[in-house]
C-alpha positions in Angstrom: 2.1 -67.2 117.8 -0.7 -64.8 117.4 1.7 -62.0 119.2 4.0 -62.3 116.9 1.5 -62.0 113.6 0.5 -59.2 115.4 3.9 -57.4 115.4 4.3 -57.9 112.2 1.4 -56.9 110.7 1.9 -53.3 112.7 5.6 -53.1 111.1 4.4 -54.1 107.5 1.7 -50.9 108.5 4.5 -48.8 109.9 7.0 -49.1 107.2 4.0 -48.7 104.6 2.7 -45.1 106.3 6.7 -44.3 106.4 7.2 -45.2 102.9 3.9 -42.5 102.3 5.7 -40.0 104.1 8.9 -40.2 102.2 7.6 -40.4 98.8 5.7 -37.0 99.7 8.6 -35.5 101.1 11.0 -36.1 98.1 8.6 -36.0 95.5 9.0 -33.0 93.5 5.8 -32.7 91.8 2.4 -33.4 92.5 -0.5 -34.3 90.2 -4.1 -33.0 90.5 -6.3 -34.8 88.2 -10.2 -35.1 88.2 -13.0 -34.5 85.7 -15.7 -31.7 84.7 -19.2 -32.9 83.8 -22.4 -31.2 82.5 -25.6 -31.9 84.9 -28.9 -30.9 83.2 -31.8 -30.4 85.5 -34.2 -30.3 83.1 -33.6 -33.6 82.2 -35.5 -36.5 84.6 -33.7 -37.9 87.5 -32.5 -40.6 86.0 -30.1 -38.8 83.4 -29.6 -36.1 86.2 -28.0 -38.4 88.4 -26.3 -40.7 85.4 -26.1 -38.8 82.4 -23.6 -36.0 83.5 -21.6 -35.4 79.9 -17.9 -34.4 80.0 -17.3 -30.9 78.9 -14.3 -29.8 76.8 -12.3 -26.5 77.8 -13.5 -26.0 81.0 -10.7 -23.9 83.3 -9.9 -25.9 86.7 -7.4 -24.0 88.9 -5.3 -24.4 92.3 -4.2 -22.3 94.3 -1.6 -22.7 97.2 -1.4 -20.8 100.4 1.4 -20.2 103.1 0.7 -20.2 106.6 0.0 -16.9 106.5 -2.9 -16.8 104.3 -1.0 -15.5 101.2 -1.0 -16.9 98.2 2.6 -18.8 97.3 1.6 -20.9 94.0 -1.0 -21.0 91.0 -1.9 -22.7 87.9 -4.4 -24.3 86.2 -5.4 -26.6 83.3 -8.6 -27.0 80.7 -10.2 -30.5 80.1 -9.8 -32.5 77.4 -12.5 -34.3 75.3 -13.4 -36.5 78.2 -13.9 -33.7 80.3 -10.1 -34.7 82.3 -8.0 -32.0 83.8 -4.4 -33.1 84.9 -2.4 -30.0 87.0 0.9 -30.7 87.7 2.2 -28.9 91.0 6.3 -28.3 91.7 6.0 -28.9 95.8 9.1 -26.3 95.9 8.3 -22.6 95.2 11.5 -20.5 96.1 13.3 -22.8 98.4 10.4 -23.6 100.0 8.1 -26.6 100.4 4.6 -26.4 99.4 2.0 -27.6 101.6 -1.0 -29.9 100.1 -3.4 -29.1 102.9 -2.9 -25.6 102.0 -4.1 -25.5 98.5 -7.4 -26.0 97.2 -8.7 -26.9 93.7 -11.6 -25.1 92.3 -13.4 -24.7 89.1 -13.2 -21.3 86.7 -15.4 -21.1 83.8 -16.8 -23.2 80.9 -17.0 -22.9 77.5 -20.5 -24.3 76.4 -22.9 -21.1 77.0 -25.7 -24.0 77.6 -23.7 -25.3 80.9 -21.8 -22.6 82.5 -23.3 -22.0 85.7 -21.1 -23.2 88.8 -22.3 -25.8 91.1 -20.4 -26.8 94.6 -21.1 -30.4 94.0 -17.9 -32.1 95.3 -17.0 -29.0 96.2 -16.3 -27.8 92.8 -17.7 -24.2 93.5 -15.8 -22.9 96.6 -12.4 -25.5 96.1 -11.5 -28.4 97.6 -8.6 -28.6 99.5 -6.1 -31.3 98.9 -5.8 -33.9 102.1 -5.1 -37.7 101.5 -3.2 -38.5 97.9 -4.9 -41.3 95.6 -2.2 -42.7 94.2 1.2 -42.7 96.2 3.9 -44.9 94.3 7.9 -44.2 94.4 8.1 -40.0 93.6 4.3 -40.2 92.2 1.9 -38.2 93.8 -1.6 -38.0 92.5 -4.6 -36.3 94.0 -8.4 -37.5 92.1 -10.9 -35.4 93.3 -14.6 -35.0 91.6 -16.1 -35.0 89.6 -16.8 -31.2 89.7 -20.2 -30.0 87.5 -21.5 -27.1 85.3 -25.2 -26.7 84.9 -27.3 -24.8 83.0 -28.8 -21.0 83.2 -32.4 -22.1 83.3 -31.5 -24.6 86.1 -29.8 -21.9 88.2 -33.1 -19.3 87.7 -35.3 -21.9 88.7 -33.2 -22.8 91.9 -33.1 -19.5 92.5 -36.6 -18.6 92.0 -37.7 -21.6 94.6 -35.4 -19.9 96.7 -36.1 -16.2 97.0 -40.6 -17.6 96.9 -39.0 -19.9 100.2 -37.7 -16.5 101.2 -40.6 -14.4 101.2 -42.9 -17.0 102.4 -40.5 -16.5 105.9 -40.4 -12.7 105.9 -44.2 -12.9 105.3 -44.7 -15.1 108.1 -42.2 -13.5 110.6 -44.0 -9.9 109.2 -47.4 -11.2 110.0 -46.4 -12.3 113.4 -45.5 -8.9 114.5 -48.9 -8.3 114.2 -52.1 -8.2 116.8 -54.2 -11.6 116.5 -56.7 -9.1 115.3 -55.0 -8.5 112.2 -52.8 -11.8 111.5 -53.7 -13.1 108.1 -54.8 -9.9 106.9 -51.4 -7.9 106.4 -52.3 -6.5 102.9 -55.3 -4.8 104.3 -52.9 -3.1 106.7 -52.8 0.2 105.1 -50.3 2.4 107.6 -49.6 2.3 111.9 -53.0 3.9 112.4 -55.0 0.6 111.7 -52.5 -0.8 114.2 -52.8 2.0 116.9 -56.8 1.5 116.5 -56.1 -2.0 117.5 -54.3 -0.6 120.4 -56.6 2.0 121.4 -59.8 -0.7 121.0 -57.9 -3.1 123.9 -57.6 -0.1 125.9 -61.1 1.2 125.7 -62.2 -2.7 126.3 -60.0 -2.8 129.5 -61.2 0.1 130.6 -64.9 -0.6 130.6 -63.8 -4.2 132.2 -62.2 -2.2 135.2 -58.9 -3.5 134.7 -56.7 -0.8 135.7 -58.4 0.1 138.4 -56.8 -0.9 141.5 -53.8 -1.0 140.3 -50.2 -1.6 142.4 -48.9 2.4 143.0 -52.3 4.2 142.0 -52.3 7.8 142.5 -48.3 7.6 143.6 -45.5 9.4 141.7 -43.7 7.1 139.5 -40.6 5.5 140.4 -38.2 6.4 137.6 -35.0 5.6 140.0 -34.8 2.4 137.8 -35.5 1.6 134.2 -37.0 -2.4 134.1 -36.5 -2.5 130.7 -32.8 -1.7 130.7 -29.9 -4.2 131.5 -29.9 -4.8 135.4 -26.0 -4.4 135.1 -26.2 -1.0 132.9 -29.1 0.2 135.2 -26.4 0.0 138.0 -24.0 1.8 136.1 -26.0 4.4 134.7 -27.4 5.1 138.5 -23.6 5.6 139.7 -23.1 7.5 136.7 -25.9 9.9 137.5 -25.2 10.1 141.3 -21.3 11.5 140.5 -23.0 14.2 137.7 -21.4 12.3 134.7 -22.9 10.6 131.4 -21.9 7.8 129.7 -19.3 7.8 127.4 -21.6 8.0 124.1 -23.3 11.0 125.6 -20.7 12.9 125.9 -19.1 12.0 122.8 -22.4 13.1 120.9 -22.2 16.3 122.3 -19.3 16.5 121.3 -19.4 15.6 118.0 -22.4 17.9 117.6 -20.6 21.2 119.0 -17.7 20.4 116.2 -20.3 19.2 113.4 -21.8 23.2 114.3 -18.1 24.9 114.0 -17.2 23.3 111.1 -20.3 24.2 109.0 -19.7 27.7 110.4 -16.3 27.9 109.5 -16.9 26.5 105.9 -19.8 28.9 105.6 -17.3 31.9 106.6 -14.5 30.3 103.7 -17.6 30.0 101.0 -18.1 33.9 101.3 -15.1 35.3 101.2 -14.2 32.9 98.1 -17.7 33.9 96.4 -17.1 37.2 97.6 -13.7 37.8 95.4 -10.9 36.4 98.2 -10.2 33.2 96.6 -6.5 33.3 97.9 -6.7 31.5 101.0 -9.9 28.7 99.8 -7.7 25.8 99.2 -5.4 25.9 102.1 -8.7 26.3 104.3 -10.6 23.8 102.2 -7.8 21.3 102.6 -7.9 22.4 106.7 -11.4 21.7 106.3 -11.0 18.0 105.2 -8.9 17.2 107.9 -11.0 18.7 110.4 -14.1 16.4 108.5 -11.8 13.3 108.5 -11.4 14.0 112.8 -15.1 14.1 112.4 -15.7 11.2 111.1 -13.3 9.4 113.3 -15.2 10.1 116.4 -18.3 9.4 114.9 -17.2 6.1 113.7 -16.2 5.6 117.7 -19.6 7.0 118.5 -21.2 4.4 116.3 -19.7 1.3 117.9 -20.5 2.0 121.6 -24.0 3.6 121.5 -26.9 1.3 122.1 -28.4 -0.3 119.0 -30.5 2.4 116.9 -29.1 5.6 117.7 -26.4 5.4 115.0 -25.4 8.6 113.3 -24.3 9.4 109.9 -20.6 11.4 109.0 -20.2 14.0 107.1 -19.3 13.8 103.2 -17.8 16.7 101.6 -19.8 16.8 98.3 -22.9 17.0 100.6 -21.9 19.9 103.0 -20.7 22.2 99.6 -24.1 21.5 98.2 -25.7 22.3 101.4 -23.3 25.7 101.2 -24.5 26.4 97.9 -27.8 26.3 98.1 
């Protein structure tokens, strides 16, 4: 007996998600409905969590997306005096069937200068993309989502003020770290690197006197610079190969490079300068557009240059407005 409830119960559950599927499927339109409410922070927390007031006009959009990230479908929809938006959606756009996961509801802008500052409380600030429908009944679909808020200016400058002192208290800390124990907790009094090096120099004098580098491992033996302990064991390796066969890595060469053209083309655009300044201005813009093209090859390899050499020795390219000033002067 209890089989048999048991098979029911899962077809009754079957036939109800199938009767879902079909109503979505050959429904034509969709409705997305929710509310917009103004939260004021300045208030206590018992009317900042309770007294959220509808707001009239505010702009409530959707937007729909194809598989490919493009946008197929928009519209939106201002609330009424209770603060209600209602957006009706055609699931077909050009033949084709719209679908919900893909769009995403979001708020615009408000009306009341007192509460126009975007909050992503329910997700009203970066959208909230449409998953299960509300209400489902015959060819009715209907999505509820919210309720999305609006708070005021002086709320959002206060947040933001808490955040940017949370902010500096970090960097501060993180800055001060970087520091010797000697000077921790007196960063301001840090004028420039010298009190730093005098830090330095004070240990070394100190260790010194204590005798600690006497005795040391390699005293009074030529360094060994066939390895460099502070670089990658694997690039070590390959650096050592790269020495051994007479080559340099790739960034190396490519700064040289870059360099030997960097000093020919300011040549050559010193050489076109003078003979324009100098009364033959026939040929300057053919060479000056030759010039560009040559600066935009330029700029290419240093762009290259700039994503395969190690971290800080990153070079600028050349701008053209900067190079005729540098001419001109």
């Amino acid at each position: 007996m209890g089989g048999v409830v048991l098979v029911i119960i899962a077809a009754s559950l079957l036939m109800g998600c199938t009767n879902l599927g079909l109503a979505q499927k050959e429904s034509g339109v969709m409705h997305v409905g929710g509310k917009v409410l103004c939260q004021d922070c300045t208030q206590g927390w018992h009317e900042w969590v309770h007294g959220g007031k509808p707001i009239k006009g505010c702009k409530v959009s959707i937007t729909c997306m194809d598989e490919r990230s493009r946008v197929v479908y928009y519209a939106s929809d201002l609330t009424d005096e209770l603060g209600q938006f209602d957006i009706d959606v055609n699931k077909y756009v050009h033949g084709k069937e719209l679908k919900a996961k893909l769009c995403s509801v979001r708020l615009v802008s408000s009306p009341e200068p007192t509460c126009n500052i975007l909050t992503d409380f329910a997700g009203g600030q970066r959208g909230v993309k449409l998953s299960l429908p509300t209400l489902v009944y015959r060819d009715v679909i209907k999505y509820m989502l919210g309720p999305f808020y609006f708070t005021n200016p002086f709320t959002s400058s206060k947040a933001e003020k808490k955040l940017v002192d949370r902010l500096s208290t970090v960097i501060d800390t993180v800055n001060d770290r970087k520091l010797p124990p000697e000077l921790r907790g007196q960063r301001n009094s840090v004028r420039s690197e010298t009190d730093i090096i005098n830090v330095v120099e004070r240990r070394i004098w100190h260790s010194m006197e204590e005798g600690q580098f006497e005795n040391l491992p390699g005293k009074g033996k030529p360094l060994n610079l066939s390895t460099n302990p502070h670089a990658d064991p694997a690039e070590d390796t390959l650096y050592r190969i790269l020495s051994k066969n007479g080559c340099a890595p790739e960034w190396v060469e490519l700064n040289k490079e870059i360099r030997n053209q960097i000093s020919e083309w300011r040549s050559a655009l010193k050489r076109a300068w003078g003979s324009r300044c100098n009364g033959d201005s026939s040929k300057w813009v053919e060479t000056s557009e030759a010039l560009k093209l040559q600066l935009r090859g330029i700029n290419d390899k240093v762009f290259r240059y700039n994503l395969i050499v190690p971290f800080g020795r990153q070079m600028c390219g050349l701008k053209w407005e900067k190079e005729m000033d540098r001419i001109k002067e």
